[in-house]
DOGU-206628 format. One line per field, with one value per residue (C-alpha): residue in one letter; x, y, z; residue number from 1. Coordinates in Angstrom, 2 decimals, padded with zeros to 5 digits, always signed. Layout:
BEGIN
residu [A;...] $
c1 [X;...] $
c2 [Y;...] $
c3 [Z;...] $
num [NUM;...] $
END
This chain:
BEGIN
residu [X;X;X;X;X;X;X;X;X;X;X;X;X;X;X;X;X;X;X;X;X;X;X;X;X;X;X;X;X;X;X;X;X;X;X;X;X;X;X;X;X;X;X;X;X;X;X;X;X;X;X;X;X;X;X;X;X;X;X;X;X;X;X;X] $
c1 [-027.20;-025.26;-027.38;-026.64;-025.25;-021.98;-020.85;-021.28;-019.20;-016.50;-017.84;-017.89;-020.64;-022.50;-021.06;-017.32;-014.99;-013.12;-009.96;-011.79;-013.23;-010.11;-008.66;-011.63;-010.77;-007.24;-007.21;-010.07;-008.67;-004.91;-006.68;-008.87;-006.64;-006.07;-002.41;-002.10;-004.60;-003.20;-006.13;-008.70;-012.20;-014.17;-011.39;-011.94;-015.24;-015.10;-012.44;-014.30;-017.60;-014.94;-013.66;-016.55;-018.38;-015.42;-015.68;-019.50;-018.91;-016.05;-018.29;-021.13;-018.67;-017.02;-020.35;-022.08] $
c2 [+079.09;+076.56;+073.61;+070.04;+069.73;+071.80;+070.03;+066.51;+068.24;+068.08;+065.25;+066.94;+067.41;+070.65;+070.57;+070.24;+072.28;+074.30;+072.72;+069.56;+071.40;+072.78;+069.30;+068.01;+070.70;+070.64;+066.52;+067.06;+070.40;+068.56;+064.89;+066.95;+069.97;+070.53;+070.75;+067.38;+066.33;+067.25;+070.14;+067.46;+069.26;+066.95;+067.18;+071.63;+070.75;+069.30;+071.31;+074.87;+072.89;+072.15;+075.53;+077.31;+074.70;+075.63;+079.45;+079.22;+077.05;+079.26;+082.29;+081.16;+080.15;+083.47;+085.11;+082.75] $
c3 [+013.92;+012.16;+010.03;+011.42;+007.57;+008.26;+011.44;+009.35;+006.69;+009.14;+010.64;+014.53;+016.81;+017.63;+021.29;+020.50;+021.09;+018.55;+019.00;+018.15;+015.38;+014.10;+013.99;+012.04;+009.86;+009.19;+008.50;+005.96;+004.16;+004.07;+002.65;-000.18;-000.83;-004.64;-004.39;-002.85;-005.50;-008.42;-008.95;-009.31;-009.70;-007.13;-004.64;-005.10;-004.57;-001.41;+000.09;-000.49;+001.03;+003.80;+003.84;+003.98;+006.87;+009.02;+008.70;+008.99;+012.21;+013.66;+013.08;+014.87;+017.83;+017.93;+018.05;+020.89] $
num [1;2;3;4;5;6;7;8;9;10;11;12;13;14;15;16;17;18;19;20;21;22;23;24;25;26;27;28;29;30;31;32;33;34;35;36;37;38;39;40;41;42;43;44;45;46;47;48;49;50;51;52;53;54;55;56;57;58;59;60;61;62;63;64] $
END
C-alpha cells in the first residue's frame, strides 16, 4: 500500500485512474526535470521524489 504522501507528491487522489496519474506525472517530471533546469540541485531533488512516487504508485496499481 501506497502512503497518502506519494499521491500528494503528484498531487492525485488514491482513486484515480492511472491515466490521471500518468498525467500528474508527466506535467510535474517535464516542470522540475534537470535538463529544463539547468541541473539545479533542488529541482533533482524533486524530480527523483517525483520519479520514484510514480513508480511506487504504478507498482502498487499493477499489483492490485
Amino acid at each position: 500500500m501506497n502512503s497518502n504522501n506519494e499521491y500528494k507528491i503528484l498531487g492525485v487522489n488514491a482513486d484515480d485512474d492511472s491515466s490521471v496519474i500518468k498525467l500528474a506525472f508527466k506535467k510535474l517530471a517535464s516542470k522540475y526535470h534537470p535538463d529544463k533546469n539547468n541541473d539545479s540541485i533542488e529541482s533533482n531533488k524533486i524530480f527523483i521524489k517525483i520519479k520514484s512516487a510514480y513508480e511506487n504508485i504504478m507498482e502498487s496499481k499493477k499489483n492490485e
